[in-house]
DSSP file (Angstrom, degrees, kcal/mol; ACC not computed):
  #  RESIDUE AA STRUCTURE BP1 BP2  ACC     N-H-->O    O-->H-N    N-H-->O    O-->H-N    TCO  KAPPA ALPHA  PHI   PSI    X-CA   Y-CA   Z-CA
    1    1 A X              0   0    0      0, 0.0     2,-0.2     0, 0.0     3,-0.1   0.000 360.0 360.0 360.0 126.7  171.9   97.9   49.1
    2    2 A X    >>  -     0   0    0      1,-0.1     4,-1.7     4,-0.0     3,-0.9  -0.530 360.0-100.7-111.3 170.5  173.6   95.2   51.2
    3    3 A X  H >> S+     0   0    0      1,-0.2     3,-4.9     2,-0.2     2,-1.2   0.937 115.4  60.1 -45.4-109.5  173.4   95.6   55.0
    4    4 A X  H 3> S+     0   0    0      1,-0.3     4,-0.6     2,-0.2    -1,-0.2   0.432 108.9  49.7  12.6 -37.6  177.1   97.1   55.8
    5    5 A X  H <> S+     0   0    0     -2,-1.2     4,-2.5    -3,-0.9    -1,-0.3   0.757 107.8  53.1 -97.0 -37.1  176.0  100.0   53.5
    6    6 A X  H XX S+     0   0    0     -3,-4.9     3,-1.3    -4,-1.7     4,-0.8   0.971 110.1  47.6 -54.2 -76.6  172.6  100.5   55.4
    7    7 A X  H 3X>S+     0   0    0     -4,-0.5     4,-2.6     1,-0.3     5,-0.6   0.913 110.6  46.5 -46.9 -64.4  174.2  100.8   58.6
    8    8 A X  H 3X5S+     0   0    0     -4,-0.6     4,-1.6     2,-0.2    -1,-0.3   0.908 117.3  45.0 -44.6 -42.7  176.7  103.1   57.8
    9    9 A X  H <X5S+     0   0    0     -4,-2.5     4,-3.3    -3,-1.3     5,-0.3   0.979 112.4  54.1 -47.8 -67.4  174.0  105.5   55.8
   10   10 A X  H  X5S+     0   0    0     -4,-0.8     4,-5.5     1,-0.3    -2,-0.2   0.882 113.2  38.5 -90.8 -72.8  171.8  105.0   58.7
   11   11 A X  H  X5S+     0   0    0     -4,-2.6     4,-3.1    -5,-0.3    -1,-0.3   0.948 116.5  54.7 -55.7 -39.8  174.8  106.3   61.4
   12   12 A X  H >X<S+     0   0    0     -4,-1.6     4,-2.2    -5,-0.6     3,-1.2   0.969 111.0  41.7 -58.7 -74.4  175.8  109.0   58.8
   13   13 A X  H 3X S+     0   0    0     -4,-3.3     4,-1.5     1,-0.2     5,-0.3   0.905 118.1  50.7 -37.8 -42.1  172.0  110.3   58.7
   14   14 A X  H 3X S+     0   0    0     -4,-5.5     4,-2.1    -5,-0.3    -2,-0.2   0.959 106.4  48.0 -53.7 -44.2  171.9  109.9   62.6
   15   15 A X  H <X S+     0   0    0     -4,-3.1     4,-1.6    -3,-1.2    -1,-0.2   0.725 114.6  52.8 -95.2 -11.1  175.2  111.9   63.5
   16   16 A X  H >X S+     0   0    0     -4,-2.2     4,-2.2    -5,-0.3     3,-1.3   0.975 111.7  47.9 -75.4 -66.5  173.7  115.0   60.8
   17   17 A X  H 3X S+     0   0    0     -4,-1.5     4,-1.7     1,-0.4     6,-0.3   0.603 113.6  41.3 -57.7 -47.4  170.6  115.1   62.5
   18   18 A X  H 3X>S+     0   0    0     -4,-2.1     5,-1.6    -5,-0.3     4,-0.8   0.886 117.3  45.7 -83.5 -27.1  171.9  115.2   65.6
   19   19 A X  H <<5S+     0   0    0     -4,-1.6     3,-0.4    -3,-1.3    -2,-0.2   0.965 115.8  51.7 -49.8 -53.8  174.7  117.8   64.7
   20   20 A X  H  <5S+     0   0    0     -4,-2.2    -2,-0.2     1,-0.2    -3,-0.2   0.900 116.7  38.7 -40.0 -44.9  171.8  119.8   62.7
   21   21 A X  H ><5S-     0   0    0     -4,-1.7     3,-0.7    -5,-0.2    -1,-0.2   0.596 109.4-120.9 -98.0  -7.4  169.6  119.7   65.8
   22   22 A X  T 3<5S-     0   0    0     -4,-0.8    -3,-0.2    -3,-0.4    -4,-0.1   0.860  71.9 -70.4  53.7  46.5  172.6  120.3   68.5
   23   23 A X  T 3 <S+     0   0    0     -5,-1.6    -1,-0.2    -6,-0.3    -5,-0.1   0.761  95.6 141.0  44.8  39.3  171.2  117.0   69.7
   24   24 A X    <   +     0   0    0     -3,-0.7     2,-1.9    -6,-0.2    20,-0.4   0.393  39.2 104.7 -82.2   8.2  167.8  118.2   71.1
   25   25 A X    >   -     0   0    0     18,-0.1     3,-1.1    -8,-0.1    18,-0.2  -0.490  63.2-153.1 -88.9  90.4  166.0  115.1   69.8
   26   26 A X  E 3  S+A   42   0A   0     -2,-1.9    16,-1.6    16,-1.0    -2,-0.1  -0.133  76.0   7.9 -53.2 141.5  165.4  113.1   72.6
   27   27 A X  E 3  S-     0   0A   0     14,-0.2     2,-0.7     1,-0.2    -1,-0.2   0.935  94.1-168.2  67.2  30.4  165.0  109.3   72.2
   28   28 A X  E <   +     0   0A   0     -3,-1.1     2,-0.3    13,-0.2    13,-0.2  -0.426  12.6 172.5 -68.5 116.0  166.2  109.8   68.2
   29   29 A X  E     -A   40   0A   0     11,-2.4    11,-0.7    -2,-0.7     2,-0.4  -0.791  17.7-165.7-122.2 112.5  165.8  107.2   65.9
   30   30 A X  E     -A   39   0A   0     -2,-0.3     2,-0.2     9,-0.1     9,-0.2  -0.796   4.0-165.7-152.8 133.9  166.2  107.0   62.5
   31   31 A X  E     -A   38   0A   0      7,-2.2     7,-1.5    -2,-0.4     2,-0.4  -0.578   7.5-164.1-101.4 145.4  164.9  104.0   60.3
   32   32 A X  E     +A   37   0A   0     -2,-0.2     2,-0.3     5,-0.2     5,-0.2  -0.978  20.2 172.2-135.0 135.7  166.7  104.3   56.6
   33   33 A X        -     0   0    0      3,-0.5     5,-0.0    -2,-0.4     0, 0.0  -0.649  47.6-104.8-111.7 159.4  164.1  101.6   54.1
   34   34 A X  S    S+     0   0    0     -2,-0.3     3,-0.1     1,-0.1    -1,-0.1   0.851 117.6  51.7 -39.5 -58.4  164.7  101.5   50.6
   35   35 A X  S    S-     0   0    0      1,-0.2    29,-0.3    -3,-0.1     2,-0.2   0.743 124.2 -25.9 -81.2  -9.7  161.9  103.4   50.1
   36   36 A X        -     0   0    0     27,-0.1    -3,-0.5    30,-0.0     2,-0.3  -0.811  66.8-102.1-177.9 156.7  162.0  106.5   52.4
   37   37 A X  E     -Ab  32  65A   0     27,-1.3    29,-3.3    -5,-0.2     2,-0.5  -0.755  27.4-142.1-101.6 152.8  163.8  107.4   55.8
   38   38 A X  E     -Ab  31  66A   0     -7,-1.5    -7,-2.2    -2,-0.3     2,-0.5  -0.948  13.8-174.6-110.6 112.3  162.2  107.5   59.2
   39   39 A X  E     +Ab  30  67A   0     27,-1.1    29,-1.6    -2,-0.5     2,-0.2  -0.944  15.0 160.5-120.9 130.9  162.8  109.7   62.0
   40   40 A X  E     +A   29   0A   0    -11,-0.7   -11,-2.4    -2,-0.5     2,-0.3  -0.818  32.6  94.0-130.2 169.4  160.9  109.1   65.8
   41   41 A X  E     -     0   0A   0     27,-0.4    29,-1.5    -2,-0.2     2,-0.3  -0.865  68.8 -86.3 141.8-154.8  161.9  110.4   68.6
   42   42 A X  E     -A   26   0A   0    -16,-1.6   -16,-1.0    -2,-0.3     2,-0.3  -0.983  26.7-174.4-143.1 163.6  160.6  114.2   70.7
   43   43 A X        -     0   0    0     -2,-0.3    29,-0.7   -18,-0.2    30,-0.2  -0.979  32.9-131.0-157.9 135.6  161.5  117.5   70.5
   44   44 A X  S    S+     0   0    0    -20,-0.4     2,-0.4    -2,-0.3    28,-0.3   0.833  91.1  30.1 -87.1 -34.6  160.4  120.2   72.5
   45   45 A X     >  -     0   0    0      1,-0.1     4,-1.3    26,-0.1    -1,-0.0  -0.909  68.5-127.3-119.1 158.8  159.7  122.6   69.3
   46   46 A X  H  > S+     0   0    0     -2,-0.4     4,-3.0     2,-0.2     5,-0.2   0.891 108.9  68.6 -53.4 -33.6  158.6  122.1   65.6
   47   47 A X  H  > S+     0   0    0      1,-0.3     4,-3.8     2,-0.2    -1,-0.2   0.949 101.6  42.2 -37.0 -52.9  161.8  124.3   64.9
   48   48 A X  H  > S+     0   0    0      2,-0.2     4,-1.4     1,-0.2    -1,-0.3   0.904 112.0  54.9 -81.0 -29.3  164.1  121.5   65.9
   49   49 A X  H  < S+     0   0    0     -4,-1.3     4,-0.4     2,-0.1     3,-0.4   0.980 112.8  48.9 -58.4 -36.6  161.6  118.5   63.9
   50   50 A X  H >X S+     0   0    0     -4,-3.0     4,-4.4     1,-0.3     3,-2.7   0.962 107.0  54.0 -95.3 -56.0  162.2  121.0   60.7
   51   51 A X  H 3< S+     0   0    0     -4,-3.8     4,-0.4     1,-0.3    -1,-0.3   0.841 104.4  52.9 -50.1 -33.5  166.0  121.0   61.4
   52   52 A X  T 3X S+     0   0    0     -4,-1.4     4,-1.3    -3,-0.4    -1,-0.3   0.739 110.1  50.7 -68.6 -15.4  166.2  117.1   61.4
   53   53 A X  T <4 S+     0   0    0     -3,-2.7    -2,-0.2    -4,-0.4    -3,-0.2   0.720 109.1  48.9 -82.3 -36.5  164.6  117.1   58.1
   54   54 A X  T  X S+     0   0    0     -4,-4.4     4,-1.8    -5,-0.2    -1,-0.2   0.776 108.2  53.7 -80.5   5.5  166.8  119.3   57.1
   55   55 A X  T  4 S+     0   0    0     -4,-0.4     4,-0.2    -5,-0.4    -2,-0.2   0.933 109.7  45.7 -78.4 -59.7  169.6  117.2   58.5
   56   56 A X  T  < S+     0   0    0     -4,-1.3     4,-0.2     2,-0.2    -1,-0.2   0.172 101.6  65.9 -84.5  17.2  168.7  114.1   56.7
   57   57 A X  T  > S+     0   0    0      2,-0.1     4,-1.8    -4,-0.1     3,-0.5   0.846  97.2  66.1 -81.5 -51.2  168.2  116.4   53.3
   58   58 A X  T  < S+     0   0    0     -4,-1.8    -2,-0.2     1,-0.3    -3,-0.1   0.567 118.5  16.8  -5.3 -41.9  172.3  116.7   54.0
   59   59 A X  T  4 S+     0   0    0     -4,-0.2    -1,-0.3   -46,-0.0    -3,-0.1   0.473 140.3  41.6-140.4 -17.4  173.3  113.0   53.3
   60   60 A X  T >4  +     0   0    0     -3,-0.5     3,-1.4    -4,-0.2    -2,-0.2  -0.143  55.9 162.9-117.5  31.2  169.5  112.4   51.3
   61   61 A X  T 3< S+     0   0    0     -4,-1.8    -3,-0.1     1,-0.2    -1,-0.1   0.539  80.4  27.1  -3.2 -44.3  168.6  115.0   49.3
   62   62 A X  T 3  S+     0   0    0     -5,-0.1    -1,-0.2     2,-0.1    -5,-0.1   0.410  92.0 135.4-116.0 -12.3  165.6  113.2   46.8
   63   63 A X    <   -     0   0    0     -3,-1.4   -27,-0.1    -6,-0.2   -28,-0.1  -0.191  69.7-123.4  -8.1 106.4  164.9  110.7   49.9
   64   64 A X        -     0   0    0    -29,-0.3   -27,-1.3     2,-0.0     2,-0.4  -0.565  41.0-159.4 -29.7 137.0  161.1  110.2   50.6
   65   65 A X  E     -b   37   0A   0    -29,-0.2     2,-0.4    -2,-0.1   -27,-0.2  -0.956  11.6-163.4-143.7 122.7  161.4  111.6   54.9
   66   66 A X  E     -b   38   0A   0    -29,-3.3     2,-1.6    -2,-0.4   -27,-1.1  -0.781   9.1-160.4 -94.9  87.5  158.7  110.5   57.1
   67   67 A X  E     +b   39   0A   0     -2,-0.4     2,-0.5   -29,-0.2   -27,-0.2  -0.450  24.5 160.7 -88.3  92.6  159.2  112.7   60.0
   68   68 A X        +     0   0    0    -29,-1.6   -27,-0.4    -2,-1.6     2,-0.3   0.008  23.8 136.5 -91.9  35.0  157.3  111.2   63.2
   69   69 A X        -     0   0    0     -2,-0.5   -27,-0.2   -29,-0.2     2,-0.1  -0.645  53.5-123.5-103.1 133.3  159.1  113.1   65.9
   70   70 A X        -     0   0    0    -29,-1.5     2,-0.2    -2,-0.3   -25,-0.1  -0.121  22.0-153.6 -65.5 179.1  156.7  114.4   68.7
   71   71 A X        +     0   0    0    -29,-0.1   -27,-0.2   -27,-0.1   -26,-0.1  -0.745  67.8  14.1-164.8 153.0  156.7  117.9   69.5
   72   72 A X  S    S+     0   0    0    -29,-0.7     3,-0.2   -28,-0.3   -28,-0.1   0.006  78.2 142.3  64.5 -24.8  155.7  119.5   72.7
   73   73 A X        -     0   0    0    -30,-0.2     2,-0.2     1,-0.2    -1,-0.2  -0.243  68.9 -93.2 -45.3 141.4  155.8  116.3   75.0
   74   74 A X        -     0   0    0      1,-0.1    -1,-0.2     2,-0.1   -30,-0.0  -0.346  41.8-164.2 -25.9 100.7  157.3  117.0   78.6
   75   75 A X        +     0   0    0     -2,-0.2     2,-0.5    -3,-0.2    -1,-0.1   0.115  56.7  82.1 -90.3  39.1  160.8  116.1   77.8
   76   76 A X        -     0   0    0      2,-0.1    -2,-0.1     1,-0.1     0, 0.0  -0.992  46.1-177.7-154.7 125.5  162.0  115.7   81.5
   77   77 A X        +     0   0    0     -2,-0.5     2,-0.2     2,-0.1    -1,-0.1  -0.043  40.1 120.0 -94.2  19.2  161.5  112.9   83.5
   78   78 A X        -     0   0    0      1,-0.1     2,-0.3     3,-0.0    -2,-0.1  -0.517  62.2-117.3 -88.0 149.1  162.9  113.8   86.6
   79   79 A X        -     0   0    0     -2,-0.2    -1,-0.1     1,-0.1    -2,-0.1  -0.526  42.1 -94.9 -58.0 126.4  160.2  113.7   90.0
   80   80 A X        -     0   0    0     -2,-0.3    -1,-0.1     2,-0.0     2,-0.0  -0.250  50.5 -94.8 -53.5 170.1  159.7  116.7   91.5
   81   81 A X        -     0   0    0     -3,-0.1     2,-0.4     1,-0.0     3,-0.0  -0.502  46.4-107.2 -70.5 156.3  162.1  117.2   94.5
   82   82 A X        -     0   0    0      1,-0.1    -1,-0.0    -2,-0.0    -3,-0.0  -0.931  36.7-100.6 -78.9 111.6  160.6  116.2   97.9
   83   83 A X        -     0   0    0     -2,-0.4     2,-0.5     1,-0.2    -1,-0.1   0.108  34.8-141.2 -13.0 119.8  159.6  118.9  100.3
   84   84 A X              0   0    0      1,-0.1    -1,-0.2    -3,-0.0    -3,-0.0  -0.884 360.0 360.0 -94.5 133.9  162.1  119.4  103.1
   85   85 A X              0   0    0     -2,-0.5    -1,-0.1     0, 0.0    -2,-0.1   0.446 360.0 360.0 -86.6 360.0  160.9  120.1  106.8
């Protein structure tokens, strides 16, 4: 599998996963190996990891899928607001 072909598989798997998931995986990344594909990233339920697996089943069907996407983390990074007097 030469490089050119990776990358393009690789974007393909990304943009079902994020279509599948209606692009609630924060910080998605998704590793495609020879030997199995890789998804990291968080997601505020398990619902939405199961839908990225099913996402990359879409475009990889017999793949080997490591799914390593958090679940539950605080997905918001914002401060709280500061107190006004």
């Amino acid at each position: 599998m030469g490089q050119p072909h990776s990358l393009q598989l690789q974007a393909e798997v990304e943009q079902c996963v994020q279509d599948r998931t209606g692009r609630r995986i924060r910080d998605l990344a998704v590793e495609v190996r020879p030997e199995r594909v890789v998804l990291r990233g968080r997601a505020a339920t398990f619902y939405v990891k199961q839908l990225a697996q099913h996402g990359v089943r879409e475009v990889l069907p017999e793949v080997s899928l490591e799914n390593a996407i958090v679940v539950g983390e605080r997905l918001t990074t914002e401060a709280p607001s500061p107190a006004t007097a």
